[in-house]
C-alpha positions as CSV (number, residue, x, y, z in Angstrom):
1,X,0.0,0.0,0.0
2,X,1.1,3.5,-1.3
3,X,1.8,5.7,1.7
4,X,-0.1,9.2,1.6
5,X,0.7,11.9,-0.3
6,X,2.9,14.5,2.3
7,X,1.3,18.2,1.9
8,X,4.5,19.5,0.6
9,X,5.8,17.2,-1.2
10,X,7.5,19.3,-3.9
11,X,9.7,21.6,-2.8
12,X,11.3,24.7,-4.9
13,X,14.0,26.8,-4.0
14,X,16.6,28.4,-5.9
15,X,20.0,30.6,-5.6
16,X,21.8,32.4,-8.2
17,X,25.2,30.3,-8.2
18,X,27.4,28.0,-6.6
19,X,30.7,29.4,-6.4
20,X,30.5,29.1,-2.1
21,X,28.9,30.6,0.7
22,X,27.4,30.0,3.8
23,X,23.6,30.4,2.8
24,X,24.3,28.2,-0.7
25,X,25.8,25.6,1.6
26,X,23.3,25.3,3.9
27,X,20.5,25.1,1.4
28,X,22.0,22.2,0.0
29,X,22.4,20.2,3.3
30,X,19.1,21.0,4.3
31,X,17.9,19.4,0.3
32,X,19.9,16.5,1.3
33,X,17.8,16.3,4.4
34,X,14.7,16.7,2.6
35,X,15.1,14.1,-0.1
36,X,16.5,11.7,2.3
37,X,13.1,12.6,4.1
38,X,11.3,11.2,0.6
39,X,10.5,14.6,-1.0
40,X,11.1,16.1,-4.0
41,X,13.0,18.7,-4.6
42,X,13.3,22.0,-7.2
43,X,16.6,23.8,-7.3
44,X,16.7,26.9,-9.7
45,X,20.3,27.9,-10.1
46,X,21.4,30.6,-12.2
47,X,25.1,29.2,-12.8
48,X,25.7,25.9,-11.6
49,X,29.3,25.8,-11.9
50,X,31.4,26.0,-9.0
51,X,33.2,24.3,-5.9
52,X,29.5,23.6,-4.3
53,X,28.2,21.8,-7.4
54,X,30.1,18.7,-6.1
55,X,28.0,19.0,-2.8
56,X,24.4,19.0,-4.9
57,X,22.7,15.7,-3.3
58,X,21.8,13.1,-5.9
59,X,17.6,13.3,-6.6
60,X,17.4,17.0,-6.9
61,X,16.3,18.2,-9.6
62,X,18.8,21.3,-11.1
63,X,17.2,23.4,-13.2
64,X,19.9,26.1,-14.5
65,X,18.9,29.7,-16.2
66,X,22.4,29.8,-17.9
67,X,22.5,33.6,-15.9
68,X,23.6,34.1,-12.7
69,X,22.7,37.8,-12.6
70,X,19.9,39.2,-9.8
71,X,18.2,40.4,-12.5
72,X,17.9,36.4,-14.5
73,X,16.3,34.8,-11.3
74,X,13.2,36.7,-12.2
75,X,12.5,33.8,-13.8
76,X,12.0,31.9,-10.8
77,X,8.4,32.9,-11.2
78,X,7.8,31.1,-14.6
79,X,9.4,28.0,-13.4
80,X,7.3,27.9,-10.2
81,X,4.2,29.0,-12.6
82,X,5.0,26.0,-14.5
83,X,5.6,23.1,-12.0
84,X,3.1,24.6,-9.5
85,X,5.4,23.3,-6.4
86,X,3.6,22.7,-3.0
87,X,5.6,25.2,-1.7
88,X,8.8,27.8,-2.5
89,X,11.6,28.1,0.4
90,X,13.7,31.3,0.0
91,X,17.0,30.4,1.4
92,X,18.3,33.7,3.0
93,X,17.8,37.8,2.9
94,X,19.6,37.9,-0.1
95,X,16.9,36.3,-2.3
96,X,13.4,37.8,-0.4
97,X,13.2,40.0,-3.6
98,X,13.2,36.9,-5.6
99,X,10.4,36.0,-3.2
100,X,8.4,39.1,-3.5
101,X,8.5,38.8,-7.2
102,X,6.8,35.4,-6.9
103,X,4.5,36.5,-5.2
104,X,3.6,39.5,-7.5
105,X,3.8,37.9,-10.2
106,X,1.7,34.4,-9.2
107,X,-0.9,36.1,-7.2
108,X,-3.1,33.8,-5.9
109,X,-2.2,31.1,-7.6
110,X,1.6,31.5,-5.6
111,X,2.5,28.2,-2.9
112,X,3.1,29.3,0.4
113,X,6.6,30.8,0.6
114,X,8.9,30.1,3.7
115,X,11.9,32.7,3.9
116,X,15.0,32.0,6.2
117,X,16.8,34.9,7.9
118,X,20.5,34.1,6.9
119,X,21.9,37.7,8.1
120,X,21.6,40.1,10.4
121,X,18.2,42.6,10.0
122,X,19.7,45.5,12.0
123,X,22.5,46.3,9.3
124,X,24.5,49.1,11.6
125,X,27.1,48.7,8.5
126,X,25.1,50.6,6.0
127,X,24.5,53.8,6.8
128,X,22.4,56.8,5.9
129,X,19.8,56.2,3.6
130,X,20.3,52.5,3.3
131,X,19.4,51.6,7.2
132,X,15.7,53.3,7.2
133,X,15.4,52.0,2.9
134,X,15.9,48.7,4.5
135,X,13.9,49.0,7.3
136,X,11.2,50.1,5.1
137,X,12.1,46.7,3.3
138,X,11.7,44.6,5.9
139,X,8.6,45.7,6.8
140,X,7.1,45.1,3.2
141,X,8.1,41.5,4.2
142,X,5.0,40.6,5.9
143,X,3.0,40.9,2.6
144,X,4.8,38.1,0.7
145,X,6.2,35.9,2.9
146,X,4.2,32.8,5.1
147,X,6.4,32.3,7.3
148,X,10.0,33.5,8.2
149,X,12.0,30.9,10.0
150,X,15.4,32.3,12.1
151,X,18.6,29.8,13.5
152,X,18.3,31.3,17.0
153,X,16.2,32.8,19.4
154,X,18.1,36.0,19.0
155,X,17.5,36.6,15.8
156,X,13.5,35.8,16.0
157,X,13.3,38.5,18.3
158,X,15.5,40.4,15.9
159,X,13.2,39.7,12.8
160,X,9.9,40.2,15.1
161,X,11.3,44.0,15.6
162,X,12.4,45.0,12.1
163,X,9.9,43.2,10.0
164,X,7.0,43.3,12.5
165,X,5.8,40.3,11.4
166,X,3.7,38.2,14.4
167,X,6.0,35.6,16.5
168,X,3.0,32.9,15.2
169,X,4.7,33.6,12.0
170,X,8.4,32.9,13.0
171,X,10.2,29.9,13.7
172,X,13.3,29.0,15.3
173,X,15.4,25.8,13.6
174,X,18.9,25.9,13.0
175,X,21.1,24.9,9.8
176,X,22.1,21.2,9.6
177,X,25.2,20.6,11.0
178,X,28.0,21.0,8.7
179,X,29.8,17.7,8.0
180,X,33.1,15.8,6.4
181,X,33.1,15.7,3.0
182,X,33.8,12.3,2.0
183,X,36.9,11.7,-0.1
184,X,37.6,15.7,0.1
185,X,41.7,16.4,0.0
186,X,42.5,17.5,3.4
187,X,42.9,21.2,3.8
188,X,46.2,22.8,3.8
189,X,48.1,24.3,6.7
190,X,51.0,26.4,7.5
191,X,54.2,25.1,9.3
192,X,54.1,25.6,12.5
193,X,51.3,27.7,15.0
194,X,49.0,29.5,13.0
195,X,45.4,31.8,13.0
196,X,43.2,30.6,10.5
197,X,39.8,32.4,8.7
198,X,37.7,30.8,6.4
199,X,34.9,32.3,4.3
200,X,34.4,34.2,0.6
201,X,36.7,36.5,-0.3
202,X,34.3,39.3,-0.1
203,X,33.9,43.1,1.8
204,X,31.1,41.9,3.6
205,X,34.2,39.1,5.5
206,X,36.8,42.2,6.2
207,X,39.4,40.3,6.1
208,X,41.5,43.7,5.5
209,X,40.4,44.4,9.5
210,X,42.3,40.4,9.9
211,X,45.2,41.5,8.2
212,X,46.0,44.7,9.6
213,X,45.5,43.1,13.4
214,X,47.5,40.3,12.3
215,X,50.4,42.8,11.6
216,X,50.3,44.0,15.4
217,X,50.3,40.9,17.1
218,X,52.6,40.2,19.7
219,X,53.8,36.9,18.7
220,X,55.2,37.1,15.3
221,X,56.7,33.5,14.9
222,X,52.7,32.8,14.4
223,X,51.6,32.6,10.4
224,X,48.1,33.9,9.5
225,X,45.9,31.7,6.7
226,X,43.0,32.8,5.0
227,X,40.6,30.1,3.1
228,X,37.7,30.9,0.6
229,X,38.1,33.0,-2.6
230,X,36.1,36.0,-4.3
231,X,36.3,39.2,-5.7
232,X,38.3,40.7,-2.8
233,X,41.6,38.7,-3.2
234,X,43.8,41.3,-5.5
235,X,42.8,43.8,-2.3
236,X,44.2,41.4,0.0
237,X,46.9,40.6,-1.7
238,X,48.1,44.1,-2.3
239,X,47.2,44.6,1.9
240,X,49.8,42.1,2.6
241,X,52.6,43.3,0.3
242,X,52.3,46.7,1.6
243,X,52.4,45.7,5.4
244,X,55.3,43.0,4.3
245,X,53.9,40.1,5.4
246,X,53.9,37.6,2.2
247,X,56.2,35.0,4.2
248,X,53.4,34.8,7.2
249,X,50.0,35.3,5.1
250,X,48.4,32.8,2.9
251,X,45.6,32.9,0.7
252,X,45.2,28.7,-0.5
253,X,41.8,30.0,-1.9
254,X,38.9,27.6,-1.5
255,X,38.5,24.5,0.1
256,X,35.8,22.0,-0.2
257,X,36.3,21.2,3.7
258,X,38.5,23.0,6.2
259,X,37.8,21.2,9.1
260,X,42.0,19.5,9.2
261,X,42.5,23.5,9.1
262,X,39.9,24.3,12.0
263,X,41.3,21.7,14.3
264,X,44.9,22.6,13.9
265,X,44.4,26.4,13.9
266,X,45.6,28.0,17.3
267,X,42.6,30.4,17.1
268,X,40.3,30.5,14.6
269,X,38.7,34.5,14.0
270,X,35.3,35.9,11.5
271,X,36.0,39.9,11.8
272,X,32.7,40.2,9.3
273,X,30.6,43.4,9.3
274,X,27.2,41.4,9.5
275,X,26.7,38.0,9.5
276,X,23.9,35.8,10.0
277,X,24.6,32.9,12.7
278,X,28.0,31.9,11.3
279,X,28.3,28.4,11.0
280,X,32.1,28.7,11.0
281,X,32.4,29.4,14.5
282,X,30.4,26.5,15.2
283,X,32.4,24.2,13.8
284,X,35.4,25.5,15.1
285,X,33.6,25.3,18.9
286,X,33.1,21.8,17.8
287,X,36.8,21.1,17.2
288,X,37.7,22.3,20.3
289,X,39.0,25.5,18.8
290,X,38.6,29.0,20.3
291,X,36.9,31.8,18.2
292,X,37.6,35.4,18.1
293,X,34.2,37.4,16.5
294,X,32.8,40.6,15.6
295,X,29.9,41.4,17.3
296,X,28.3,40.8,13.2
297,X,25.2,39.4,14.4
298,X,23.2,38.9,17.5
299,X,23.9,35.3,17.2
300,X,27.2,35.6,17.8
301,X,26.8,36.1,21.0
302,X,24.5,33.6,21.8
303,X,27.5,30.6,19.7
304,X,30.0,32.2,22.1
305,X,28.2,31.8,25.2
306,X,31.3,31.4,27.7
307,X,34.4,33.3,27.8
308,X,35.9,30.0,27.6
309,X,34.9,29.7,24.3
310,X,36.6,32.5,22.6
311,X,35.7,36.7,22.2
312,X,33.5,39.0,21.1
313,X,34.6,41.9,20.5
314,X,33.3,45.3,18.3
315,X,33.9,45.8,15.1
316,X,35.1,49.4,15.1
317,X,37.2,48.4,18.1
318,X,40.7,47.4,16.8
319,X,42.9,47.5,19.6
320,X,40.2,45.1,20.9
321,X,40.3,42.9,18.2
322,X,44.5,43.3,19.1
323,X,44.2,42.6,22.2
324,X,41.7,39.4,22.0
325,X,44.0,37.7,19.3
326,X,47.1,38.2,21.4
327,X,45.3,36.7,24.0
328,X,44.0,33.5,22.4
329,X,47.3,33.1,20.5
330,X,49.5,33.1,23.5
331,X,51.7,30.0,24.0
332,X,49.7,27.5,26.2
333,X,46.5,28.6,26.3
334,X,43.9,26.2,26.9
335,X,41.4,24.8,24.2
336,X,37.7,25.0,25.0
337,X,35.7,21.7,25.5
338,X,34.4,20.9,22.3
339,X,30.7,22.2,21.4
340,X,28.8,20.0,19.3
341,X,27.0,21.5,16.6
342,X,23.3,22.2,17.2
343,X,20.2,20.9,14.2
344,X,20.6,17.1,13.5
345,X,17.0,17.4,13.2
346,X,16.7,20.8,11.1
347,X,15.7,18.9,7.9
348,X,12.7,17.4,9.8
349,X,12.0,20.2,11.2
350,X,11.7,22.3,8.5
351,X,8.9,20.0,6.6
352,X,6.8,19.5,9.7
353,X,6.7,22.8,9.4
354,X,6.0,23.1,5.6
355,X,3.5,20.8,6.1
356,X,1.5,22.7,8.3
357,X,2.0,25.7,6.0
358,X,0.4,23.6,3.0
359,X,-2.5,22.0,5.2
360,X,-3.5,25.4,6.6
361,X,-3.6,26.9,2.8
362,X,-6.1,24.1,1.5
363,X,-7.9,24.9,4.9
364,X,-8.2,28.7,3.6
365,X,-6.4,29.9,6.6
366,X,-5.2,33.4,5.0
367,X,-1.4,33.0,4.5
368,X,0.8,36.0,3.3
369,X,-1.8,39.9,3.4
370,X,-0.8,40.6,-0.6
371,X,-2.4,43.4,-1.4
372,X,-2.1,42.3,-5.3
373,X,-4.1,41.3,-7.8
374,X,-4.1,37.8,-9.3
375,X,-2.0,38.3,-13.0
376,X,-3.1,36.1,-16.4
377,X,-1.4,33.0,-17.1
378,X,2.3,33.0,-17.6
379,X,3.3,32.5,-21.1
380,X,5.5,29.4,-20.1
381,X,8.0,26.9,-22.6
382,X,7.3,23.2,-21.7
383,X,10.3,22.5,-23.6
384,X,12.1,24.5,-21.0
385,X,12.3,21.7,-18.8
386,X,12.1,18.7,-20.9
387,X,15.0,16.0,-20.7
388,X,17.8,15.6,-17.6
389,X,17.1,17.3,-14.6
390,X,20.4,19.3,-15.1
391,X,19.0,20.9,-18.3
392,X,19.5,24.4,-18.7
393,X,16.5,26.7,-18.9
């Protein structure tokens, strides 16, 4: 006997490449989780080259728009129009306009739509006009999205403020936890004690604060290793020329898992402008391997608990961020108790909670308030998708 059809039991999501990143790499574990679970899932990529493509689960079906601008996943919409999913998960602030768009341009007709918070809501990095713009944002959230789902308490409360959506319409589950890649080369690492920082290569990372603290510390038999890659490396490397420090900085670029690198750093740092709840320092807590932070995110706080654990420290604070390095660096100093990594269960979680989002629609409980009017039928390509599930669109 056939068991029951499960309320969502087509899933779409999307993201506009796979070239790395903390919210791309979540979203893939957490398909994993969900195909493993028996469901099917959508994934709309605008570029699907890069070092996450080797990490796309087997069963998903990658449909890929051949552009991996902002602008090319408008056509998102179509796709969902077309395979009329039971629901659409947006996988992180980055892609809610992609969300609203849906929305607009479905109507009615539009799945319930589950957005994750993957960054911090109160931006203090941006600055006049762009905090109250985004503010203004946020609150236009309310009108296309079901359901917003945060990684920690922390950040509910956060989203519950600057979107003022109702906390009956939030959700607390964490990202799966990040594993070993099987048969991955193991990560490189400098002779001798080193500081390690892994992430993209990007402004939003500062990994120009890193390297000018780096160049003040105390102890300078220590090396300093950055891993990830992006559009900020020629920056970098022209930083650590100019401060002379090519013989104790290295930039190995990306790496499809670091965790030989986390367990043998001496500290491991994230000196970020915002962040969302870092999984980095997570695993690093659950190698036994102290973290030094930015105060990036409310969540940061809330990973480094104990001052056993590592340091928070502000971001426009550099002779803190000295001082905290110097500390956790010094010869001897003891390693925290390992911390294991919250969310073993985050897959589940996340289509119970689908589920109930699916079952109350057919109910006609009122989902999303969209103040919109339903649009004609999409002028959709069957052909699009016809063939391999890796065709591109």
């Amino acid at each position: 006997m056939l068991s029951p059809r499960a309320p969502s039991a087509h899933v779409l999501t999307y993201a506009q490449t796979l070239k790395g990143g903390g919210v791309e790499d979540a979203l893939l574990r957490l398909t994993a989780g969900w195909i493993a679970l028996g469901r099917r899932v959508t994934l709309v990529i605008g570029e699907a080259a890069g070092p996450l493509a080797a990490k796309v689960p087997l069963g998903v079906d990658v449909i890929e728009l051949g552009d991996a601008s902002y602008l090319g996943m408008a056509r998102v919409a179509e796709i969902a129009a077309w395979l009329a999913p039971d629901l659409i998960f947006c996988p992180g602030n980055h892609y809610t306009a992609v969300a609203a768009w849906i929305r607009l341009r479905l109507g009615s007709a539009c799945p319930p739509i589950v957005a994750k918070v993957s960054n911090a809501l109160d931006r203090r990095d941006q600055g006049w006009p762009l905090t109250p713009a985004y503010r203004v944002w946020l609150g236009w959230h309310r009108h296309f999205v079901d359901h917003l789902v945060a990684m920690t308490p922390a950040m509910k409360s956060e989203a519950i403020r600057t979107t003022g959506l109702p906390a009956t319409k939030l959700s607390v589950i964490p990202n799966p936890p990040v594993r070993r890649v099987a048969d991955a080369p193991r990560s490189p690492v400098p002779d001798g004690r080193f500081l390690l920082g892994v992430g993209r290569l990007a402004p939003q990372k500062r990994w120009d604060r890193l390297i000018a603290s780096f160049a003040r510390l105390a102890d300078r038999d220590i090396s300093l290793m950055i891993l990830g890659e992006g559009e900020a490396r020629g920056a970098l490397e022209a930083q650590v020329a100019a401060l002379g420090l090519r013989e104790r900085v290295t930039l190995p670029g990306h790496v499809a898992d670091p965790s030989f690198a986390i367990e043998h750093a001496e500290a491991l740092a994230l000196v970020s402008d915002f962040e969302g709840v870092p999984g980095v320092l997570r695993e690093a807590l659950a190698a036994g391997t102290p973290v030094v932070a930015t105060d990036s995110s409310v969540a940061v706080r809330e990973i480094i608990a104990s001052p056993a654990l590592g340091t928070v420290v502000d971001a426009n604070d550099p002779a803190a961020l000295v001082a905290a390095l110097d500390h956790w660096l010094a010869p001897g100093q003891p390693r925290p108790a390992p911390v294991p990594q919250p969310g073993a269960d985050s897959a589940a979680a996340y289509l119970e909670l689908f589920d109930d989002l699916v079952l109350a629609r057919r109910a006609g409980v009122p989902a999303a308030n969209v103040a919109v009017p339903a649009l004609p039928a999409l002028p959709i390509c069957a052909s699009f998708l016809r063939g391999p599930v890796r065709e591109r669109v």
